[in-house]
N, C-alpha and C positions, 0 to 999 in steps of 0.2 A: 428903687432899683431892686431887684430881684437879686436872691442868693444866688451867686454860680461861682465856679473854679478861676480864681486866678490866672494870667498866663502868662506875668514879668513881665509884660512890655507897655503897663501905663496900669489906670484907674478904672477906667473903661473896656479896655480890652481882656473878658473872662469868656469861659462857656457857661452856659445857664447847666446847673447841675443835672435836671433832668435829663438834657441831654447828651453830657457827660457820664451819667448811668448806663443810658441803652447804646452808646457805642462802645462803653467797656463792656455790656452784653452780649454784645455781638460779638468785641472780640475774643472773648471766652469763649463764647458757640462755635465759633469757626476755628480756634488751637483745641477744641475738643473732639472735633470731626479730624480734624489733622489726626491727633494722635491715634483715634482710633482706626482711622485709614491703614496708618503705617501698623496697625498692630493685628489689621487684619491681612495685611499685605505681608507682614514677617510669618502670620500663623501658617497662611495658604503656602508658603515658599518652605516653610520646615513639614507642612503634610507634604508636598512634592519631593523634598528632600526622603522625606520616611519614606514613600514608594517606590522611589527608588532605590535606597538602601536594601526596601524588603524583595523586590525586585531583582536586584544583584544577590542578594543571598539565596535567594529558589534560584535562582539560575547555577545560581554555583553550587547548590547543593545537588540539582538534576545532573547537571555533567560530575560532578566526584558518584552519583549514584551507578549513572549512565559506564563511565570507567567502571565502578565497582563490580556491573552486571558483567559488563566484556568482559575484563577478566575472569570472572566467573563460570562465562560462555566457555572459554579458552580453555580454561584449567576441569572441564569438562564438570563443574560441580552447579551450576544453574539449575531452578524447577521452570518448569512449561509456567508456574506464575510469576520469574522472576526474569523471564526472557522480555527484550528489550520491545515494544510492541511499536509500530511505527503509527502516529498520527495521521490521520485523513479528515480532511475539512467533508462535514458531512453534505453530501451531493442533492441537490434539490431534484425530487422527481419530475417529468414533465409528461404531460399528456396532451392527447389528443392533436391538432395541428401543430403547436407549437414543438412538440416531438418532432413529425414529420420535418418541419422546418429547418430543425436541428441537425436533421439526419442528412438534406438536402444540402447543407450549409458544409458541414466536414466532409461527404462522403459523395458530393454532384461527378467530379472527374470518373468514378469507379460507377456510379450508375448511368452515364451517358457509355464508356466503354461496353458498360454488362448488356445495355442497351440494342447496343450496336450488332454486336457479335451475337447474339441471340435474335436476333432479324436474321441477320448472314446466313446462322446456322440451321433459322426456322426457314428458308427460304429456300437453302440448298435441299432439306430432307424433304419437302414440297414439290420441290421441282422433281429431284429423285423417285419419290412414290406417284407422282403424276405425270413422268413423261410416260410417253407409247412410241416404242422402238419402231420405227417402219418397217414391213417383210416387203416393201418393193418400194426403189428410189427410182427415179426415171427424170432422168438429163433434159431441162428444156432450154436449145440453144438457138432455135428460131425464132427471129424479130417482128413479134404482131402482138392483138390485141390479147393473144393468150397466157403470154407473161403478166395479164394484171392481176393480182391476188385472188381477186375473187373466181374471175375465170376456171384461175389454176385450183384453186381448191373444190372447185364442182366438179374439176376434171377427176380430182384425186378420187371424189367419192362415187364416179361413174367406174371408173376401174377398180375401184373395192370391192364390188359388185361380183368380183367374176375374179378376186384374189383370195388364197385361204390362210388359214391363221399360219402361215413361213415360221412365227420364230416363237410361237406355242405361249404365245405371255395371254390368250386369251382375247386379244384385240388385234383386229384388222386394219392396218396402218399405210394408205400408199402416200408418199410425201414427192411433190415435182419439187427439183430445184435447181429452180431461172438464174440464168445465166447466159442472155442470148448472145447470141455473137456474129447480127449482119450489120451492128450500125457501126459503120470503119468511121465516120464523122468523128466522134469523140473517141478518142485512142486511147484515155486514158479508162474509159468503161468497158473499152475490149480487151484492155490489158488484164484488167481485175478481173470480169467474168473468164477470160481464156486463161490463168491462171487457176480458179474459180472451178473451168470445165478441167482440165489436165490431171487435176490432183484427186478428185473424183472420177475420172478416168483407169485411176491406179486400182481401182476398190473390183475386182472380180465377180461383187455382187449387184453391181449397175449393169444392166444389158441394156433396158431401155433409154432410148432419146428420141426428144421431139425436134425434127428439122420442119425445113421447108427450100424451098426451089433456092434459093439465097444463101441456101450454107455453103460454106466453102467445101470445094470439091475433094480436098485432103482431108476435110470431115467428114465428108459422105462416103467415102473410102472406106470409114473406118469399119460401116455398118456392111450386114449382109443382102447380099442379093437374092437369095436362095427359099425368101418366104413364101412364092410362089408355088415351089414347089412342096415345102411343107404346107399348108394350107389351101388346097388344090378349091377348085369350083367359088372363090368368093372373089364377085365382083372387084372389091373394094384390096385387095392384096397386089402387089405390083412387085417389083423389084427393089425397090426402095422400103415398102413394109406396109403398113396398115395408113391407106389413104382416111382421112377425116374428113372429106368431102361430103359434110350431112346437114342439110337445115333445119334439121332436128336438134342436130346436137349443139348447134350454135344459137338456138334459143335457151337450149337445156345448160348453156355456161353463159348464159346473159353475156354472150358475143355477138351480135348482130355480125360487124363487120369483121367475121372469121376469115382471112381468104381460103383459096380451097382449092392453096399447096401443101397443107398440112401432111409429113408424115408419123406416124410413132413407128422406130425403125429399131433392128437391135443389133446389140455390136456383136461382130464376128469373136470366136471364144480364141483367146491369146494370152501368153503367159503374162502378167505385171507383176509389179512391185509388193503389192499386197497378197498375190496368189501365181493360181497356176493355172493350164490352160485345164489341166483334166477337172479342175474344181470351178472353172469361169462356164466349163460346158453341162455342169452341173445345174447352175443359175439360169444357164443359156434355155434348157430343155423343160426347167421351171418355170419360166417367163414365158415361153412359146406358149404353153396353155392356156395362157391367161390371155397372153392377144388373140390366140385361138379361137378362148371362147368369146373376148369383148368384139372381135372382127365378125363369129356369125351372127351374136345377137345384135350390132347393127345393122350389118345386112340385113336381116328379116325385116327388124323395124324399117329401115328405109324402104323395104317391099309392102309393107303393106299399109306403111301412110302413104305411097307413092312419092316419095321426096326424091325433090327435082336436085337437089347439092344446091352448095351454095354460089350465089352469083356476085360474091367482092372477088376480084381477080386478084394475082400477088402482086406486091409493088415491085417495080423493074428494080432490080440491083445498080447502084451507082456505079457509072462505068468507068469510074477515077478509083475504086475503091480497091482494096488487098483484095485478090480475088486466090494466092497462096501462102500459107503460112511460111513460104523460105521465102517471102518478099520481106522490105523494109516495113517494120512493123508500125513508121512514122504513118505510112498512107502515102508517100511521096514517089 
């Protein structure tokens, strides 16, 4: 039997010493890691202890310094190096997009406004330096195919033709504006246009309108009868004003189907709202030149293409329709 330790409960029952050696090894190795555990574990607890003690003392010593300055401040005896200087966490520079992005990110509400109102503003000074005042308006309140834009605006630049620069800005400007007023069908479009016509009625320097056989007879009223005899020997002048009966000119406004009751008529001179009669007959004796001369350079031309006028007749007036303005404006 091999030498080993004892264990008091018989003859037989020992540990063999070898192996009573290496578990008292073991547990030596293992109370020696213990203790050095805990004595690394007390060192690291008194370094944390010390930084914070030294921690609490800069601190305490910056605020009795920080008071020491104030007062200082106070009692007017501080230098510019003893003045209290405030900390700033120093700012990371940023470049290139990530700038942009930044600027985008704090400051979008202020450039979508700046945005906005600099369109508005770029838009108003635009319109402002690029409008051209018109030196002749001329009322179109007869219902055909010469209310369609384009019509209307070959007519403007046929009568340009024979208008001079009226209000000196250097451009020749005649502008029609449609407003016709024989369709009584829809009541609500002869409300807005006759609304439309009235208030440009007030303006002294409208003489001209375009009727035809269909205008109401309190409209045609309003114009002169008396062009005949200002403008003696032309065909095309009647009582009513400057007839537009030409095949010529209903190609020349891409109007085939022009009828050819057109007048261009002017209004008799009378005081409004806007003016006066002595200043309407002003306008009045200005405009006459102009149909003066647009009436004989038509005529010539229809003399010497030989134009036969035109052959659409005018559409009959609905004989259900307002036929005067002191009727019910319903159409009933």
């Amino acid at each position: 039997m091999g030498k080993g330790i004892e264990t008091g409960r018989g003859d037989k029952d020992f540990i063999p010493e070898d192996d009573y050696e290496y578990e008292r090894k073991l547990a030596e190795e293992e109370q020696q890691r213990r203790a050095e555990a805990e004595e690394r574990q007390q060192k690291l607890a008194e370094e944390r202890r010390q930084r914070e003690r030294q921690a609490r003392e800069a601190r305490d010593r910056r605020i009795a310094q920080d008071k020491l300055d104030l007062m200082k401040m106070k009692a007017g005896i501080a230098t510019e190096d003893e003045e209290i200087k405030e900390e700033h966490t120093e700012k990371r520079e940023l470049h290139g997009w990530e700038k942009v992005s930044n600027i985008w990110y704090h400051d979008k509400m202020w450039i979508i406004l700046g945005t906005f109102f600099a369109l508005v503003i770029g838009f108003i000074i635009y319109d402002t330096v690029t409008k051209v005042d018109p030196d002749v308006e001329i009322l179109l309140i007869c219902d055909n195919v010469l209310q369609n834009d384009e019509s209307a605006k070959l007519l403007e630049k046929r009568i340009e033709q024979y208008t001079p620069d009226i209000n000196g800005d250097g451009n020749v400007k005649v502008q029609v504006i449609i407003c016709p007023l024989n369709d009584y069908k829809y009541n609500m479009i002869y409300q807005t246009n006759s609304q439309k016509f009235f208030a440009n009625l007030q303006q002294d320097r409208i003489i001209m309108v375009l009727t035809d056989s269909n205008t109401d007879p309190d409209l045609q009223a309003l114009m002169t009868t008396e062009l005949p005899a200002k403008i003696p020997d032309n065909p095309y002048i009647d009582d009513k004003g400057l007839s537009l009966n030409f095949g010529f000119l209903a190609e020349e406004l891409n109007a085939p189907l022009l009828p050819n009751d057109i007048h261009l008529c002017m209004r008799r001179p009378v005081n409004t709202l806007d003016g006066n009669i002595e200043d309407m007959q002003k306008n009045f004796d200005r405009d006459l030149q102009i149909i003066t001369d647009l009436a004989n350079a038509l005529a010539q031309q229809a003399k010497e293409t030989g134009d036969e006028g035109l052959k659409t007749e005018p559409t009959p007036a609905d004989p259900s329709a307002v036929t005067s303005l002191s009727s019910d404006s319903s159409g009933k």
